[in-house]
N, C-alpha and C positions, 0 to 999 in steps of 0.2 A: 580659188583652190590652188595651194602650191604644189607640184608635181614632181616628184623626186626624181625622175627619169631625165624631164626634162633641166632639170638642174645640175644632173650630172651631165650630160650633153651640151650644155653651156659648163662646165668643168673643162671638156675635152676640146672644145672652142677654145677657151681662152689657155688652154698650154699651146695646141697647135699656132694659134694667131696672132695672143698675145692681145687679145682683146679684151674689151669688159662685157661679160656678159649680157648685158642688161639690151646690146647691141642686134646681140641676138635673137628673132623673131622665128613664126614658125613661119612667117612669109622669107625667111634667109636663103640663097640661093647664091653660086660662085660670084656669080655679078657684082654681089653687094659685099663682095669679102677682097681685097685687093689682093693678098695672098693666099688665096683659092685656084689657086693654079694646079696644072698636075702634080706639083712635088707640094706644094700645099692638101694638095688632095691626099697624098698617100702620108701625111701628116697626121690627119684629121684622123684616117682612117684609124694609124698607130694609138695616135691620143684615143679613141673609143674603144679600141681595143683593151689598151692598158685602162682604164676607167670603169667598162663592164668587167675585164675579166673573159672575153669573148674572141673568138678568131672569125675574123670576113673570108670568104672566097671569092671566086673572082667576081661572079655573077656580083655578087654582094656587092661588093667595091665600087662596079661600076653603076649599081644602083643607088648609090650615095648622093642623088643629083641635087637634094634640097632637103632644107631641115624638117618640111614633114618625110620626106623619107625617112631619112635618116633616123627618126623617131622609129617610124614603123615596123624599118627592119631592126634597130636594137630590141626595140618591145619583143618582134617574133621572135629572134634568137635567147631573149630571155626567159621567156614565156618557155624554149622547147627544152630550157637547161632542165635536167634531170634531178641533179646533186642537191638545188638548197627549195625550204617552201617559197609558196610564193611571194611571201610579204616580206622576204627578206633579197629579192632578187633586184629591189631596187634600190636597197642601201646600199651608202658606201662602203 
């Protein structure tokens, strides 16, 4: 089943890193990313942001620790948006 969320989050992947998506698992962690670094982190962060449409807080940010995160908090912040229905909260 292909997952639009996580396609867009392999999107934000690959502007932050310059990667090819496909690299990207949901077993993904800094570890496995060489420029996952702090300033690769607040990268990443930018790239999801621009890509949902969405603003992190701190809490958020430093909750970013792996890509099932990362999944989970985009989905909750999506999921709490108000503005659009829901079947459109995962397109681009």
């Amino acid at each position: 089943m292909h997952d639009p969320l996580l396609s867009r989050v392999h999107n934000a992947f690959r502007s932050a890193f310059d990667l090819d998506p496909r690299s990207i698992t949901l077993d993904t962690q800094p570890r496995d990313v060489t420029k996952w670094d702090s300033l690769g982190h607040a990268t990443l962060a930018y790239s999801l942001e621009q890509e949902f449409k969405i603003h992190f807080d701190i809490d958020e940010l430093m909750g970013l620790e792996n890509m099932r995160e990362i999944i989970r908090v985009v989905r909750r912040k999506l999921d709490a948006a108000p503005s659009k229905p829901a079947d459109e909260r995962t397109r681009p």
